[in-house]
KEKE-3310 file (N, C-alpha, C; in steps of 0.2 Angstrom, whole numbers, plus 5000, padded with zeros to 4 digits):
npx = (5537:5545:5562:5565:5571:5582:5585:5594:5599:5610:5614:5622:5635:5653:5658:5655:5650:5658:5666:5654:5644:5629:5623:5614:5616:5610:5596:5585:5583:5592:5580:5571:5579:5580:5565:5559:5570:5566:5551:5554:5558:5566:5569:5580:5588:5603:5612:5622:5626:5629:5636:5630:5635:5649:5650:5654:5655:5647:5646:5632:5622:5608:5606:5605:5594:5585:5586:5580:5568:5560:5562:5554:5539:5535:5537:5539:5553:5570:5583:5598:5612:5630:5647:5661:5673:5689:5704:5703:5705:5696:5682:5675:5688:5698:5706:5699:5692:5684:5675:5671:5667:5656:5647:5636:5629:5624:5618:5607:5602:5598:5587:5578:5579:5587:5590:5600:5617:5632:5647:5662:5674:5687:5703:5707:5716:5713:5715:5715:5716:5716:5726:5735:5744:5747:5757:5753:5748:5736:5723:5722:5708:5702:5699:5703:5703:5697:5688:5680:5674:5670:5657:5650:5648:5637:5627:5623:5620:5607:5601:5602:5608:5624:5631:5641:5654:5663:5676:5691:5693:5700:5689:5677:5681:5685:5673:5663:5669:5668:5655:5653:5655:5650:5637:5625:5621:5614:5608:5622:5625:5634:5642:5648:5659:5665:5675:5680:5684:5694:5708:5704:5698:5689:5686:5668:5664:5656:5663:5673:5664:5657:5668:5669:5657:5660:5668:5663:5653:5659:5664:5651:5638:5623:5618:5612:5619:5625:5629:5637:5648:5662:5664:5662:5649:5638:5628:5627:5630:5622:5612:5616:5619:5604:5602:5609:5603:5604:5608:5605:5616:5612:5617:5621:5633:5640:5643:5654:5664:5658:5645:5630:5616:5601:5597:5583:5583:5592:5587:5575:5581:5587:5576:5571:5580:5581:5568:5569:5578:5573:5569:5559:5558:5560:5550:5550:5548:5549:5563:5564:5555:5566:5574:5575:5573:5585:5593:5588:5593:5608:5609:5607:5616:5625:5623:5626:5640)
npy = (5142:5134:5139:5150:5144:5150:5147:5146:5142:5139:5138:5136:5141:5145:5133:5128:5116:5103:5103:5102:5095:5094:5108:5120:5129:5136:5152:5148:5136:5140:5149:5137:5129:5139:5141:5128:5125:5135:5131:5120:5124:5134:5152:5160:5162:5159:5162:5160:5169:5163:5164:5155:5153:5150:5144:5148:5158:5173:5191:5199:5211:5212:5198:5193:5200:5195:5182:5184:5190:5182:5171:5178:5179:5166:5163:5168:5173:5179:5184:5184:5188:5185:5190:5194:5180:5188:5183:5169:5161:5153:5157:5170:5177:5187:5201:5215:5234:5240:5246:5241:5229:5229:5232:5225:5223:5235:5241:5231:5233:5247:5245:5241:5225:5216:5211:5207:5206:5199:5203:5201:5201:5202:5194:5176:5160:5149:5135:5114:5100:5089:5093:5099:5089:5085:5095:5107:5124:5135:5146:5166:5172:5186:5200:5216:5230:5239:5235:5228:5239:5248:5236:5238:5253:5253:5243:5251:5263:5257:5250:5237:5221:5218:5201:5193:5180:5171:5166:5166:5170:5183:5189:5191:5201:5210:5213:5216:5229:5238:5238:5245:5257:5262:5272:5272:5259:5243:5229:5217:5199:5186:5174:5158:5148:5135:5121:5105:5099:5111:5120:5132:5141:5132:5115:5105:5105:5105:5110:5120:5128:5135:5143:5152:5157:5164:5171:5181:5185:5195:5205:5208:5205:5197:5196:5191:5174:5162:5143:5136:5134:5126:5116:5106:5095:5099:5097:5087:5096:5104:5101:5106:5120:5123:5121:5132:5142:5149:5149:5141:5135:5127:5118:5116:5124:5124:5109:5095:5093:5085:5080:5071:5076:5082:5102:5105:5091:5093:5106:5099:5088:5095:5103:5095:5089:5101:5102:5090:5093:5102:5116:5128:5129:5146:5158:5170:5181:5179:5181:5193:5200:5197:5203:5216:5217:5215:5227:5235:5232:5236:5249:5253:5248:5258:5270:5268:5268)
npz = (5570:5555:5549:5538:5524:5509:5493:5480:5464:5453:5439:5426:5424:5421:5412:5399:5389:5387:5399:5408:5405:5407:5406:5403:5385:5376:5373:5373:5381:5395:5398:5400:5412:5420:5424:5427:5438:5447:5448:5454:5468:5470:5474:5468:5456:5448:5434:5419:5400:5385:5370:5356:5346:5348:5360:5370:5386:5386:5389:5387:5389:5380:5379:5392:5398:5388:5393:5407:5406:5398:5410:5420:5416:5416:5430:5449:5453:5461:5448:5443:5436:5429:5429:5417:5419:5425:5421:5414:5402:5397:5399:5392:5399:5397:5401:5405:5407:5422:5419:5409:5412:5419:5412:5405:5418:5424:5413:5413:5426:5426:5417:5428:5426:5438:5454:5462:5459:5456:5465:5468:5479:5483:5472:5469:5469:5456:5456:5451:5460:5452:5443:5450:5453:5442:5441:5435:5430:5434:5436:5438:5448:5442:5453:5454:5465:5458:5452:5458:5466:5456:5454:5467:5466:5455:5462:5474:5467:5460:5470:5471:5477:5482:5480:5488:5481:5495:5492:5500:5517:5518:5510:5517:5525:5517:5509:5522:5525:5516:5511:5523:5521:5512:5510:5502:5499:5495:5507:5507:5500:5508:5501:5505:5498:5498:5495:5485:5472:5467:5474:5482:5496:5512:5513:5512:5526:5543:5554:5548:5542:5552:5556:5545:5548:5561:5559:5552:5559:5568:5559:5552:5557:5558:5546:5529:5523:5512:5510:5497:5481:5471:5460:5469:5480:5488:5495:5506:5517:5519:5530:5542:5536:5537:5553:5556:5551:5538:5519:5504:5490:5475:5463:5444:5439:5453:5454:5455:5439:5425:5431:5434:5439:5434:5434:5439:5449:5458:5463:5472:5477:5488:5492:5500:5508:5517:5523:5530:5539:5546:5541:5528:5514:5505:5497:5483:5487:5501:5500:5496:5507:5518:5514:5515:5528:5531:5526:5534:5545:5540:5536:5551:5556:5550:5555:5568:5566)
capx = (5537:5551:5565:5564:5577:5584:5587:5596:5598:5616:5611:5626:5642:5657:5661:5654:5649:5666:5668:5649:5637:5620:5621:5610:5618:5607:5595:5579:5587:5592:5575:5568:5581:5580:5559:5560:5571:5559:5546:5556:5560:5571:5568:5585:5591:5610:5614:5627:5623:5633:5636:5628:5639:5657:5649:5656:5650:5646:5642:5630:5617:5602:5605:5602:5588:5580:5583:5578:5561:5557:5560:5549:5537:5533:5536:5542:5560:5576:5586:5604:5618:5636:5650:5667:5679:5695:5713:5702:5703:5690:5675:5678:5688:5702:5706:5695:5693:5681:5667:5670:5666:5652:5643:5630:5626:5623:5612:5601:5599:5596:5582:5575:5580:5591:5587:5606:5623:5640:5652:5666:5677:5696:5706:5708:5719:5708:5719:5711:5720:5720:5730:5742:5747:5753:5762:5749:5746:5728:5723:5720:5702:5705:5694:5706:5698:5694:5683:5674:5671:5663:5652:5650:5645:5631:5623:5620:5617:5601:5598:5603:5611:5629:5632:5648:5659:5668:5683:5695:5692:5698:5685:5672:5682:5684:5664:5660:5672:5666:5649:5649:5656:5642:5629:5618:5624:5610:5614:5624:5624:5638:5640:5653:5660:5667:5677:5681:5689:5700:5712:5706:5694:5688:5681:5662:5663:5652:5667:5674:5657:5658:5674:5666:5652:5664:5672:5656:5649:5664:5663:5645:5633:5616:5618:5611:5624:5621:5635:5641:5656:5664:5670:5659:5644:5636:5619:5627:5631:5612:5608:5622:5615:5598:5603:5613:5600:5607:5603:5607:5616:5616:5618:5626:5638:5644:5645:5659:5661:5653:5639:5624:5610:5600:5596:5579:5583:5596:5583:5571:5584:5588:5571:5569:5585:5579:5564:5569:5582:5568:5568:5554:5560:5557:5547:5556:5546:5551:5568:5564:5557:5572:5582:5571:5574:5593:5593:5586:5601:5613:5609:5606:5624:5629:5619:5629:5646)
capy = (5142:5133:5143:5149:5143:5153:5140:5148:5136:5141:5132:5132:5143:5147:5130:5126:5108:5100:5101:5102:5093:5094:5115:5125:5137:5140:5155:5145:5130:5141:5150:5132:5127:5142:5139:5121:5127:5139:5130:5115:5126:5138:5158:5164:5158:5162:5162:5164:5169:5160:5164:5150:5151:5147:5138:5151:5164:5179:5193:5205:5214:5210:5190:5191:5203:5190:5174:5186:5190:5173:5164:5181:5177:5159:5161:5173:5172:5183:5180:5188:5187:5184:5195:5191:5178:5189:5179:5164:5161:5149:5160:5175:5182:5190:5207:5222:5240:5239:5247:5235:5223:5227:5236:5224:5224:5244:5240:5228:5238:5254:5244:5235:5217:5213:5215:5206:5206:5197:5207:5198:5209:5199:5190:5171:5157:5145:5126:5107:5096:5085:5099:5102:5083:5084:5103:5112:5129:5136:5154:5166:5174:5194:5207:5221:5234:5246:5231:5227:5245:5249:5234:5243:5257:5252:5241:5257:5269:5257:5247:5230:5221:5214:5193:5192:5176:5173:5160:5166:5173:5190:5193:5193:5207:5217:5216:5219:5234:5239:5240:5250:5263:5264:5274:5268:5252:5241:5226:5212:5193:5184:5166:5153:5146:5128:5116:5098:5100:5114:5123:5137:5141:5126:5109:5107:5103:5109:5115:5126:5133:5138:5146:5157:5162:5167:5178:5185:5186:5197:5210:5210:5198:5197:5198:5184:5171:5156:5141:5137:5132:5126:5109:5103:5092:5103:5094:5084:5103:5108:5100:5112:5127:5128:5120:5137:5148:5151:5146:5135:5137:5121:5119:5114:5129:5123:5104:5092:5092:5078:5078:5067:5076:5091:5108:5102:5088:5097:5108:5096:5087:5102:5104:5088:5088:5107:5099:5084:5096:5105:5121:5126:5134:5151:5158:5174:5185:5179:5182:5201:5203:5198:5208:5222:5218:5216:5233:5240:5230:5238:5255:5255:5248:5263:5275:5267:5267)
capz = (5563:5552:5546:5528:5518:5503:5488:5473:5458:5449:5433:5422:5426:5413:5411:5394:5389:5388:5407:5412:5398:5407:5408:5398:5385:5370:5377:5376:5387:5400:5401:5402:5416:5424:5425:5431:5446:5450:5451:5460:5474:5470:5474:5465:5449:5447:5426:5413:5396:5380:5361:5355:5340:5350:5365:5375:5390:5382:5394:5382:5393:5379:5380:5398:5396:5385:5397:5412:5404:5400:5416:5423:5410:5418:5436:5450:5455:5459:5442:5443:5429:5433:5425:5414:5425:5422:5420:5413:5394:5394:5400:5391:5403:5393:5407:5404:5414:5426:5418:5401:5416:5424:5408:5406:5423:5424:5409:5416:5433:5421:5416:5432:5426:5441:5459:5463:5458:5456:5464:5470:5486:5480:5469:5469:5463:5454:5452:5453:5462:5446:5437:5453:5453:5435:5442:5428:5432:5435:5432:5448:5448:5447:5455:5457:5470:5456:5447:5464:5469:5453:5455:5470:5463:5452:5468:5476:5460:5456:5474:5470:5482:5480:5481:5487:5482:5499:5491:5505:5524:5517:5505:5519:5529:5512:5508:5527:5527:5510:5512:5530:5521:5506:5514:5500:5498:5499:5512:5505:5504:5511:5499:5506:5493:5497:5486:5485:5467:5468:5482:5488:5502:5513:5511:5515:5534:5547:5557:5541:5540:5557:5556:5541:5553:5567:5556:5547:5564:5569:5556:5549:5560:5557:5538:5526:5522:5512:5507:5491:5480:5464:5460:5478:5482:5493:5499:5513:5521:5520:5537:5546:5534:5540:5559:5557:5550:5534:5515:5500:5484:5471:5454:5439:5440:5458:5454:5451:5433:5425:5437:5428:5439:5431:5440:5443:5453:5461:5469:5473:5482:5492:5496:5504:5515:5520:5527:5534:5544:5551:5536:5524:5507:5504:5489:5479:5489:5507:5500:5495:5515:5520:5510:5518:5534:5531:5524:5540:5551:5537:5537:5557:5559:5548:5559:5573:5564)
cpx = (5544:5553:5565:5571:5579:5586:5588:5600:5605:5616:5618:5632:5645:5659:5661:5652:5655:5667:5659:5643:5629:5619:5617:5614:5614:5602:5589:5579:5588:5588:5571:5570:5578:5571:5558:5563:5569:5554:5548:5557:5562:5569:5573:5587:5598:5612:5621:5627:5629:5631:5636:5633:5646:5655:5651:5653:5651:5641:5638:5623:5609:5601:5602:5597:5582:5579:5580:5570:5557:5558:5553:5544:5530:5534:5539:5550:5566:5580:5590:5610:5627:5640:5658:5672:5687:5700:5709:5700:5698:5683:5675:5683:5695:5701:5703:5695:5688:5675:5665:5667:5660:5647:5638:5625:5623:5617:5606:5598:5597:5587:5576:5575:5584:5589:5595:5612:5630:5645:5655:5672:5685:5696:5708:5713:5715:5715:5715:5718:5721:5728:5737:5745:5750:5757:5760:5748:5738:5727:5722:5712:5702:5699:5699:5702:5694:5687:5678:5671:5668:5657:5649:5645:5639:5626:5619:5617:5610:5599:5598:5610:5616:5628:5638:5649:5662:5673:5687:5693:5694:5695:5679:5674:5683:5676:5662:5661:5669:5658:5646:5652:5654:5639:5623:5619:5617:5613:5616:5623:5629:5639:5649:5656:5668:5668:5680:5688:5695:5701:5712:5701:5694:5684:5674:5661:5661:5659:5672:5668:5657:5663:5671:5660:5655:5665:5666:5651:5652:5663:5656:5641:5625:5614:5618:5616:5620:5629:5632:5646:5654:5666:5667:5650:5641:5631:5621:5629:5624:5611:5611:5621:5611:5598:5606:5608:5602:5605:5608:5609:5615:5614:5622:5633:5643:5646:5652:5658:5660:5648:5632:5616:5609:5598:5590:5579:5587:5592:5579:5573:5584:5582:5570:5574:5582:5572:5564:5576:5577:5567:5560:5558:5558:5555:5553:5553:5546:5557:5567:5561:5563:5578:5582:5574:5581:5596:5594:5592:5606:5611:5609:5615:5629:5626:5624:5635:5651)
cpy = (5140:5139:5144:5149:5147:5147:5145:5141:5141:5135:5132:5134:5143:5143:5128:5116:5103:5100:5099:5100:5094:5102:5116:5129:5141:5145:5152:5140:5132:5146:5146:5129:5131:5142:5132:5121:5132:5135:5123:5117:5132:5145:5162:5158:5161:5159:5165:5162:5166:5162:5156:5147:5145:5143:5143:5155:5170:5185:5202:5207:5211:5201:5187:5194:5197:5184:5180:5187:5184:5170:5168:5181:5171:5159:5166:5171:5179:5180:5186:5184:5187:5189:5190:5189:5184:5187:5174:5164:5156:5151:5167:5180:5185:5198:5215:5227:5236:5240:5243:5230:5221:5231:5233:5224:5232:5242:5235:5231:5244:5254:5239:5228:5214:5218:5211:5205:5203:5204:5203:5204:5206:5195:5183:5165:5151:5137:5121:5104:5091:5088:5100:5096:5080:5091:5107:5119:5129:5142:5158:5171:5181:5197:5212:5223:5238:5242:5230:5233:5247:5244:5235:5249:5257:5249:5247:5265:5266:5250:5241:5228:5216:5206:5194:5183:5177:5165:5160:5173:5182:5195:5196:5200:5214:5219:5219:5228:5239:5242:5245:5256:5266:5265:5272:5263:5250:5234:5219:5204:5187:5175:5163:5151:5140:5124:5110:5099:5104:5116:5125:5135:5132:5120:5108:5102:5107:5115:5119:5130:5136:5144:5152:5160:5164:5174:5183:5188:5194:5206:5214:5203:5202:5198:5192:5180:5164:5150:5138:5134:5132:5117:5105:5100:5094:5103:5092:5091:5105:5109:5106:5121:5128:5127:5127:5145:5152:5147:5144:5138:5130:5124:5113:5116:5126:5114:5100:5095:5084:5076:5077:5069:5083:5093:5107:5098:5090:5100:5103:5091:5090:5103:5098:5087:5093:5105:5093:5088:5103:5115:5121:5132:5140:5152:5166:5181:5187:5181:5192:5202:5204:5200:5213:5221:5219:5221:5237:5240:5237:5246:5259:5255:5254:5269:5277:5268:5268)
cpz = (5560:5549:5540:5524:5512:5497:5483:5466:5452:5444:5429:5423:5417:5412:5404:5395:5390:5395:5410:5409:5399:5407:5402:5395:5380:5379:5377:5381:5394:5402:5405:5408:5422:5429:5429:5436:5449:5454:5454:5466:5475:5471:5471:5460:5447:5438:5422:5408:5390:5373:5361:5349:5341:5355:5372:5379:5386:5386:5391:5386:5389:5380:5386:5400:5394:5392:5405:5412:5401:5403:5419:5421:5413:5427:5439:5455:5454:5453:5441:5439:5433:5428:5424:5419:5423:5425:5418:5406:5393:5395:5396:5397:5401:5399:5403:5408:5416:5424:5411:5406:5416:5418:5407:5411:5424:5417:5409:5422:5429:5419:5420:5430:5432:5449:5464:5458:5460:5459:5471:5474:5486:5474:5471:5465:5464:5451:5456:5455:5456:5442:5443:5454:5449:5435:5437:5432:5432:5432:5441:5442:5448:5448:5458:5462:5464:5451:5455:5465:5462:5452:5459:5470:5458:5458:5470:5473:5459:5461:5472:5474:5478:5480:5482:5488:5490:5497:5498:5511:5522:5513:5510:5523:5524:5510:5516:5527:5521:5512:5518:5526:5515:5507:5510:5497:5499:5502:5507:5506:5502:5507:5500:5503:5495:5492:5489:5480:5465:5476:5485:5493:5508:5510:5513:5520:5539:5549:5555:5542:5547:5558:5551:5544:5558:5565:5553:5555:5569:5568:5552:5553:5560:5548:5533:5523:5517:5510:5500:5488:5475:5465:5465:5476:5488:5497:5505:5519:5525:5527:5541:5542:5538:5547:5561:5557:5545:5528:5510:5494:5483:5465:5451:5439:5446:5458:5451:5444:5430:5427:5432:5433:5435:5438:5445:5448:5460:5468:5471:5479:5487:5497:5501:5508:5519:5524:5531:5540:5547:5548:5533:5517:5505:5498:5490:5484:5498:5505:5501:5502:5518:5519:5512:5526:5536:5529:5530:5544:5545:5539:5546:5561:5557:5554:5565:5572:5568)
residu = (UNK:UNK:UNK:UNK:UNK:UNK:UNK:UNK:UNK:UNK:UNK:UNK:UNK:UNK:UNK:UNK:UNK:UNK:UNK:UNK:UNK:UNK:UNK:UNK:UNK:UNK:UNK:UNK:UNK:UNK:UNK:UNK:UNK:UNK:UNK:UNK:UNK:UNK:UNK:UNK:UNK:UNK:UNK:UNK:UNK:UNK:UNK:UNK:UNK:UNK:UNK:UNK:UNK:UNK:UNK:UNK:UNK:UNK:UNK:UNK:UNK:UNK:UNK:UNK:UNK:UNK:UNK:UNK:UNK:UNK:UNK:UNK:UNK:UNK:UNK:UNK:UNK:UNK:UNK:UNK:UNK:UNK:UNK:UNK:UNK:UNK:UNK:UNK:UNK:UNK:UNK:UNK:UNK:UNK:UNK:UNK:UNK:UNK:UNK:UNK:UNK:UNK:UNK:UNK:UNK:UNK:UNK:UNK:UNK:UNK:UNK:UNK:UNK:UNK:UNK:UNK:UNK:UNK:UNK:UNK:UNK:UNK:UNK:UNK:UNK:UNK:UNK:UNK:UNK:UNK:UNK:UNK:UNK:UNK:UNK:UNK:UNK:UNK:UNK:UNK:UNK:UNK:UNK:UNK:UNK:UNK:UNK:UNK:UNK:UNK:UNK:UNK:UNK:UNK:UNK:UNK:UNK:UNK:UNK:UNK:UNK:UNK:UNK:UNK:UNK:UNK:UNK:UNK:UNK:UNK:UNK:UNK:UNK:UNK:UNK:UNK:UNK:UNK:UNK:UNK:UNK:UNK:UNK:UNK:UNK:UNK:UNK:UNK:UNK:UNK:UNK:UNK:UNK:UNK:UNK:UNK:UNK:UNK:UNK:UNK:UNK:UNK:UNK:UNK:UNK:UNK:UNK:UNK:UNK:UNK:UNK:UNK:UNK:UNK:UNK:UNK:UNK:UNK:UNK:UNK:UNK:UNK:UNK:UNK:UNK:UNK:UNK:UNK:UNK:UNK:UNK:UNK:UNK:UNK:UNK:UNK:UNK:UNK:UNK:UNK:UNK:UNK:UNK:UNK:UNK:UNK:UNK:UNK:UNK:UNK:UNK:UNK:UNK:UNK:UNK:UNK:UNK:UNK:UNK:UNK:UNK:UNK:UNK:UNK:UNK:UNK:UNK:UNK:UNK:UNK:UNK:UNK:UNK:UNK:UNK:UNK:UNK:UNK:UNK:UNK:UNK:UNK:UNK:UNK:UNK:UNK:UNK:UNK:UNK:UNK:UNK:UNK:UNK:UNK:UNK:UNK:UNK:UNK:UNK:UNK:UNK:UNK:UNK:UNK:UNK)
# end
């Protein structure tokens, strides 16, 4: 039996149109995007919600209420919200406490609209090599611990599993380490996050992608993984995903900017490389098995501790 691929469709990010013109930000656009990568392929839909007013990301528990209940509406899909980048003024991410962070997410898990979650296990420093060729600053990406560990905390308070960002090789050893020690953690899932456009982490080559499953293999092995990024064209990876047994992010959110495909095609692509490497696309409900059964490893490792 082909392996089942996961496809999440990361539709538009905190870039706004000015960096990334094909995204969705009114709230009927990105229920219409988020439906179209449904039903191209997609079993997770990764979103971020904007004031329509300033153009800006605006992270208000009812906005993504609404686009969560309209994509579920029209089709069945995981559909998980992101939370305010902090140190970057162009996403709202002006520095909050932790619970100002993560306040809408606790209010959609309160209300069963979210069965994943953004919770990123470090801080990062986000610069484009265009910017450090003219010696521009960037910003760094922050997740104190006390902002992680309350994302954390809600995971396990209303069973919705983390997504960790892994930007850099010690974000995986801080979520591995993290979650053994959550007895009701549910189990996490491990996203690569490769870049062409900026600095950090790796570029997307098999033999980086390797080096990130050595290490994940290390501290948490047998635990779903998929690659990913920012700034990166991420398709020519695929084949070396599902060769690996591992699963697919694209998007808008994760493309150069300026990128002239939409989300739809995005997935559609996706799907057709996942099968010409010898995959089959998972629907939303082969992911929810598997989240099941990555539960059971998770809690058995705890057993074992």
């Amino acid at each position: 039996m082909p392996f089942k691929v996961w496809i999440e469709a990361a539709i538009n990010g905190p870039w706004g149109k000015s960096r990334q013109p094909g995204i969705p930000i009114s709230t009927k656009d990105i229920v219409a995007d988020g439906i179209a990568s449904a039903k191209a392929g997609a079993a997770i839909v990764h979103l971020h919600v904007y004031d329509e007013a300033t153009g800006q990301q605006k992270d208000d528990w009812q906005l993504y209420a609404a686009v969560i209940e309209g994509i579920r509406a029209k089709c069945d899909a995981i559909i998980y919200p992101t939370i305010p980048i902090a140190g970057s003024s162009y996403a709202n991410g002006t520095m909050k406490t932790a619970q100002e962070r993560y306040e809408h997410l606790e209010e959609l898990a309160k209300r069963g609209l979210v069965e994943w979650a953004v919770v990123d296990p470090g801080s990062c420093n986000f610069a484009r090599f265009e910017e450090v060729a003219k010696v521009r600053p960037g910003f760094v990406y922050q997740n104190p611990d006390d902002h992680f560990y309350e994302g954390m905390r809600i995971c396990a308070a209303y069973s919705v599993h983390p997504s960790y960002a892994i930007y850099e090789p010690g974000f995986t050893r801080m979520g591995a380490a993290s979650a053994k020690a959550m007895m009701k953690l549910p189990s996490p899932v491990y996203r690569f996050m490769f870049a062409e456009e900026f600095t950090f982490g790796f570029p997307p080559k098999p033999v980086h992608l390797d080096a990130h499953l050595t290490l994940l293999n290390e501290v948490a092995g047998g635990f779903p993984w998929m690659i990913a990024g920012l700034g990166v064209d991420i398709r020519p990876l695929i084949p070396s995903a599902v060769e690996r047994e591992g699963h697919v992010r694209v998007g808008l959110e994760d493309m150069p900017w300026g990128a002239s495909q939409t989300n739809q095609k995005l997935v559609e692509e996706a799907v057709t490389i996942i099968r010409k490497a010898g995959g089959e696309p998972a629907s939303a409900s082969d992911v929810r098995e598997g989240m099941q059964a990555s539960d059971m490893l998770h809690k058995r490792g705890k057993a074992l501790g």
